[in-house]
C-alpha positions in Angstrom: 111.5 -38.6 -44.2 110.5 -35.4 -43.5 112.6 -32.6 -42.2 110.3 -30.5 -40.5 109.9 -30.9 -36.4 108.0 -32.1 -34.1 105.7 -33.7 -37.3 103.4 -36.1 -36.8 104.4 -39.6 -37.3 101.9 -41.4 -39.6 101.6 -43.5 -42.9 104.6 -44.4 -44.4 106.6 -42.6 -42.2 106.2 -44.9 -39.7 108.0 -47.3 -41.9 110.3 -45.2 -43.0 111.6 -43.8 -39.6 112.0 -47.8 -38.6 114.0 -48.9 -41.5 116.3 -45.8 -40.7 117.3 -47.1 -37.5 118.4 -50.3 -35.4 117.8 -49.4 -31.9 115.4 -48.1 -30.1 115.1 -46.6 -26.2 112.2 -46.4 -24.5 111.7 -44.4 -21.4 109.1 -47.0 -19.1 106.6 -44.7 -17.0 104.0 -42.6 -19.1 105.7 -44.5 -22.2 105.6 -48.7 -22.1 103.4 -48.4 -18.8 101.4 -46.3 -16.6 101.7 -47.5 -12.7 101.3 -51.0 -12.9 99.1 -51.2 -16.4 100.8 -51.5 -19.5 100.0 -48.9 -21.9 97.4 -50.9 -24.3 99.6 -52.1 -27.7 102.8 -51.3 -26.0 103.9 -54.8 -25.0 103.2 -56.0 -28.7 105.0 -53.3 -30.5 108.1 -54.2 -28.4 108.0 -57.7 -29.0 107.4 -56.8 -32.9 110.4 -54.2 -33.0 112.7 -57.3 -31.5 111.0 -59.8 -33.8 111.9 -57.1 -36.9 115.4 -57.6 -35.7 115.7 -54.3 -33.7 117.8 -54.0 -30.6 115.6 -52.1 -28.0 116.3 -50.6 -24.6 114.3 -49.3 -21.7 116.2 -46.2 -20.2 114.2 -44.6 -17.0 115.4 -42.1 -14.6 113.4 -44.1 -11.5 116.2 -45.3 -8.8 113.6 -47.0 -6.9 113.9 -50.7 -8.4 117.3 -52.4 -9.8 117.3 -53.7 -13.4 116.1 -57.3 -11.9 113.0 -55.9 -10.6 112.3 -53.8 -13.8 112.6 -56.9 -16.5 110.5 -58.7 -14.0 107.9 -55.9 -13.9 107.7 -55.9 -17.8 107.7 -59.5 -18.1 104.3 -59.7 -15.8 103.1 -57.2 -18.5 103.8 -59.4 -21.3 107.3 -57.4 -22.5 109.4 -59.8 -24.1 112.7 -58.3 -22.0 116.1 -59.2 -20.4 117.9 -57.6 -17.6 120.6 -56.9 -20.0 117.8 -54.7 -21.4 116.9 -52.3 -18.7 119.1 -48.7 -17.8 118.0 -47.4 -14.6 119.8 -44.5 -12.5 120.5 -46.8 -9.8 122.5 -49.3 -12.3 123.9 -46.2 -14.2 124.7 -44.5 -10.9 126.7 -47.4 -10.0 128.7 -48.1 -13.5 129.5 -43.8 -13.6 131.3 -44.1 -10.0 133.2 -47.6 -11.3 134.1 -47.1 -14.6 134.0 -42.9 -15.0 135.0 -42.0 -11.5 136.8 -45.8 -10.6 135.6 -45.1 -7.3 138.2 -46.3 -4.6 136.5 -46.4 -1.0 132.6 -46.3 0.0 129.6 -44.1 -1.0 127.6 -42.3 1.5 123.8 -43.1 0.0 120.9 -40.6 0.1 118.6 -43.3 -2.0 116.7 -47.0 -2.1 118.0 -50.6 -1.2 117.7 -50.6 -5.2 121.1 -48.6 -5.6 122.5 -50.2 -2.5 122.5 -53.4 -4.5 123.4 -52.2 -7.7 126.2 -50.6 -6.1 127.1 -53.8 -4.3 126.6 -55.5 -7.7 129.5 -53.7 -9.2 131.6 -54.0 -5.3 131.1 -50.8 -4.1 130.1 -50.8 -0.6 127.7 -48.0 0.9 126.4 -46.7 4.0 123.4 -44.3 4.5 120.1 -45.8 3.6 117.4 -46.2 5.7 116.1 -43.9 8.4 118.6 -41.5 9.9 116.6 -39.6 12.7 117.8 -36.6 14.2 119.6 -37.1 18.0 121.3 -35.1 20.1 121.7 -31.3 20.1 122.0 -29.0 16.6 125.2 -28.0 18.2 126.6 -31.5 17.7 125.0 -32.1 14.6 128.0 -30.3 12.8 130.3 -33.2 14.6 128.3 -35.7 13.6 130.2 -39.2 13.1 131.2 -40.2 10.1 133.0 -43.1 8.2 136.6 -42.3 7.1 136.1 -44.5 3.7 133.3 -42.8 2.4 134.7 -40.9 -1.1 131.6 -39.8 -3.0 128.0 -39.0 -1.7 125.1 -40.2 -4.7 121.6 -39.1 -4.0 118.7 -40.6 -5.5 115.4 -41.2 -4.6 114.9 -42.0 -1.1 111.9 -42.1 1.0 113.4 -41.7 4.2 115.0 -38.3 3.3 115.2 -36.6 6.7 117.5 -33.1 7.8 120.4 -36.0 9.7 120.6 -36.9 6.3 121.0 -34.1 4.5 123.4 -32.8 7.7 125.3 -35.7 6.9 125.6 -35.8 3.4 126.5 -31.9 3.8 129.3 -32.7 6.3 130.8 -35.2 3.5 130.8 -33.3 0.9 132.7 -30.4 2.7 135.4 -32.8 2.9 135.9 -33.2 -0.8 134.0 -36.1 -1.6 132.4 -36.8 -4.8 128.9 -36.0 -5.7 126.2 -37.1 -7.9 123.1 -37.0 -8.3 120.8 -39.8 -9.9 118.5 -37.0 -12.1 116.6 -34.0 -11.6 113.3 -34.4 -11.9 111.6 -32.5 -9.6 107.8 -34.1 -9.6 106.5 -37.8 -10.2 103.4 -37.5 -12.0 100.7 -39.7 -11.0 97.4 -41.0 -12.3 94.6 -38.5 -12.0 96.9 -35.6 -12.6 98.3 -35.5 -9.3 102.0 -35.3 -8.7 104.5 -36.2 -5.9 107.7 -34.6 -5.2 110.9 -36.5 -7.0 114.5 -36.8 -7.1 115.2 -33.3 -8.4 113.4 -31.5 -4.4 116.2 -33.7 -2.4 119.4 -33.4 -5.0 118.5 -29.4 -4.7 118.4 -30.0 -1.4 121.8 -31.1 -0.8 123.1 -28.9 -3.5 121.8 -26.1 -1.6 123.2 -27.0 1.7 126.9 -28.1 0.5 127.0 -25.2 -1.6 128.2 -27.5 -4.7 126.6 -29.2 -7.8 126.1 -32.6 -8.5 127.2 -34.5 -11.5 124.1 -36.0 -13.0 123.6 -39.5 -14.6 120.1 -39.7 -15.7 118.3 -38.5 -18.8 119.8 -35.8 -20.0 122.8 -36.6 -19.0 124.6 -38.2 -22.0 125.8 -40.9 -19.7 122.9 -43.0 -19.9 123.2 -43.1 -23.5 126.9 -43.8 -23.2 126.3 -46.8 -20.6 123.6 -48.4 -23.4 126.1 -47.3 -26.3 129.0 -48.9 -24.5 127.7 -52.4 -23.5 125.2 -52.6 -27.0 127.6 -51.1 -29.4 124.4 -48.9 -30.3 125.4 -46.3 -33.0 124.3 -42.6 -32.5 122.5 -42.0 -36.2 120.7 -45.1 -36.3 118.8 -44.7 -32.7 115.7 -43.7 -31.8 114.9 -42.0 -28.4 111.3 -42.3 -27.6 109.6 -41.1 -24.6 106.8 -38.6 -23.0 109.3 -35.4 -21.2 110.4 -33.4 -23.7 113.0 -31.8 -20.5 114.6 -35.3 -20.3 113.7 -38.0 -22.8 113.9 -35.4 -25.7 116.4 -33.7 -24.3 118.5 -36.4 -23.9 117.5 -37.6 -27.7 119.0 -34.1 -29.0 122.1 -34.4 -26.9 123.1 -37.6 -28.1 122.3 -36.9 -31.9 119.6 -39.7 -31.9 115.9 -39.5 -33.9 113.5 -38.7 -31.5 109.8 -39.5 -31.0 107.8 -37.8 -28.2 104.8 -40.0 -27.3 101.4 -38.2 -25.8 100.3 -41.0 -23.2 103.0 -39.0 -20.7 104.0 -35.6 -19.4 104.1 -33.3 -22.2 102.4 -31.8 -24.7 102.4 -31.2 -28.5 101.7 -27.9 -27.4 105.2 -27.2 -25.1 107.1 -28.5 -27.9 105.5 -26.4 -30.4 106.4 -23.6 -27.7 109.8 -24.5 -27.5 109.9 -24.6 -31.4 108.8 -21.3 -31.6 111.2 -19.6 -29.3 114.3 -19.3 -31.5 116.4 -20.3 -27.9 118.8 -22.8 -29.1 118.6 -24.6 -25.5 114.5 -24.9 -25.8 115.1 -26.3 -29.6 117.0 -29.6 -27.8 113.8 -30.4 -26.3 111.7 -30.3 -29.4 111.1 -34.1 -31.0 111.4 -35.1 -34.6 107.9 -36.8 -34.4 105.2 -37.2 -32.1 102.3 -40.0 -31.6 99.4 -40.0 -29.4 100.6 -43.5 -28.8 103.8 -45.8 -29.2 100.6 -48.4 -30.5 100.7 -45.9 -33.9 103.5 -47.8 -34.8 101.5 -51.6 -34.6 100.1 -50.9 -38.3 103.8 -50.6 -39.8 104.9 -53.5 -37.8 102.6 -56.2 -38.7 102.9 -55.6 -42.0 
């Protein structure tokens, strides 16, 4: 295979980048789907990668929906997939505070009803989501009531961010409680080119007021590989990480010592990585991908062979 970056995958290299590994993760917005359409080939080269005897994994940074909702979503699309299959932030968030942290006492939640019940999955109990407004005066707001067994704070997505929550989740964490943060990406993109703010504005948020970090589980993170690694036996040098953020997905690929495969249907460009390539900064060459495609259905030729 070649040795060059960020080359373009094509021909037999296809074939020979496949044969040279025996799992594959996928990130699933801008990658396997866009909104609620399947990206066109993409259910079909999954379905072919499994058939070839690959083991493949969906990996996404999006706390809004549990691993359930996920394998339902890609079934619908014709995605031959398990739960088993899926790695979202609100599973990983969950399996960090068990099995890294082993969590003893309750979260406080700044996230979705998706991480409440993948939280109550693994028996962690939570309190926090849904609306939180603002009551009496901002003199009390410093005494605001709070719940003894709460030991970490986790923030994720949550539509009903609001300044009672970030008060509260500020008044836990000046206790000493544990933080983390599902990821940090900072916009959603949307169809058309627009954008929404994500994750990354509220974790900043409470970073900013409780004056500490947050430990991270999503993409980068090497956690997320870890949690696939760990339940998949998935071996570093023969994975492939593809996916359409060369910040995270890449990223993430480069941290973990994995093959990686940027895809153009997403985020980035070839352009940024050729950027990043170019800069001689060891921390921009992480996010620069072995390979790029305009589309993960490049790969359809090699596989029906």
């Amino acid at each position: 295979m070649s040795g060059a970056k960020c080359t373009r995958l094509s021909g037999t290299l296809i074939k020979q980048l496949l044969d040279s590994v025996d799992s594959i993760l996928f990130d699933c917005d801008g990658v396997i789907w866009r909104g609620d359409q399947a990206i066109p080939g993409a259910p079909e080269v999954v379905n072919l990668l499994k058939k070839n005897g690959k083991n493949v994994f969906f990996v996404t940074n999006n706390s809004s929906k549990t691993r359930r909702l996920y394998a339902d979503k890609m079934s619908l699309l014709g995605f031959n997939v398990s739960e088993d299959d899926v790695f979202g932030t609100a599973y990983c968030s969950a399996m960090y505070l068990k099995t890294v942290c082993k969590l003893q006492g309750k979260v406080y939640l700044v996230g979705s009803n998706a991480m409440k019940q993948e939280l109550e999955a693994v028996g962690i109990q939570q309190t926090g989501v849904g609306p939180d407004p603002v009551t009496g005066k901002h003199g009390d707001w410093a005494n605001v009531p709070l719940d003894p067994e709460v030991k970490a704070v986790v923030v994720g997505f949550d539509e009903h961010f609001s300044y009672m929550k970030l008060n509260r989740a500020m008044q836990y964490l000046s206790q000493g409680c544990l933080f983390v943060g599902t990821n940090r990406d900072s916009r959603l993109p949307l169809e058309g080119g627009k954008a929404v703010p994500g994750t990354g504005c509220i974790l900043q948020a409470v970073e900013t007021a409780a004056q500490r970090q947050a430990q991270t589980v999503g993409k980068p993170n090497q956690f997320m590989f870890d949690c696939v690694a760990s339940q998949h036996g998935v071996e570093r040098g023969r994975c492939l990480m593809v996916g359409d953020r060369l910040d995270t997905d890449i990223l993430l690929g480069s941290n973990c010592g994995l093959k990686t495969v940027l895809t153009l249907t997403g985020v980035s460009t070839v352009a940024e990585a050729q950027e990043h390539l170019k800069s001689g900064c060891p921390e921009r060459q992480g996010m620069v991908p072995d390979y790029y495609v305009e589309s993960i259905a490049d790969l359809l030729p090699a596989l029906r062979e």
